[in-house]
C-alpha positions, -999 to 999 in steps of 0.1 A, spaced: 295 523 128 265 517 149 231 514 140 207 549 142 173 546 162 144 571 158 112 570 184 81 567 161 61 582 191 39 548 192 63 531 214 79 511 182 115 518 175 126 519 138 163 511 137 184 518 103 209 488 90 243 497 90 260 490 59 270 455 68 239 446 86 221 454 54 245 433 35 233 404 57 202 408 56 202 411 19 225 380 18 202 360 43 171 370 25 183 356 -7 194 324 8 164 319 23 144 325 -7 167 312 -35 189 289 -16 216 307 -34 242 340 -18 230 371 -27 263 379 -47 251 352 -69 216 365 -73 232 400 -82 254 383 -107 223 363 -124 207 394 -121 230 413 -140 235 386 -167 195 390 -173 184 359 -157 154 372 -138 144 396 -167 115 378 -176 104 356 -149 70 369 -127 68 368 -90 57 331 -91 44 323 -56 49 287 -68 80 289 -88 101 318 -74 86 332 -42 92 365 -31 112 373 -62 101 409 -67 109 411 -35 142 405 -43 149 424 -71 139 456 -48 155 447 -19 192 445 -41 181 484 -47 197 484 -10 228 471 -16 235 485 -49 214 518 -55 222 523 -89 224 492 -106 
């Protein structure tokens, strides 16, 4: 499946992530933040790990973040 583009008229492209591409990014954002997979951060997720810990810029960067990027790889979790 190959990515879609759309012409925003200003002379940007957007470009929309396949499925696996979004995967990755989802998976290299997480490393890069947590230093952990993101299967792992979905998994602590899950298990309630995150449920009361605030988007520390100190502590956990970008962790908000995060949480609404894994709305990309699982919608309706």
């Amino acid at each position: 499946m190959a990515a879609t583009r759309h012409e925003t008229g200003t002379g940007n492209e957007i470009r929309e992530l396949t499925w696996e591409e979004t995967i990755e990014y989802f998976d290299t954002q997480v490393r890069k933040r947590l230093g952990i997979s993101g299967e792992e951060f979905l998994q602590r997720r899950d298990a309630g790990e995150y449920d009361e810990i605030a988007d520390d810029v100190f502590g956990h960067p970008g962790l908000m973040y995060l949480i609404m990027l894994s709305q990309s790889v699982r919608p309706f979790s």
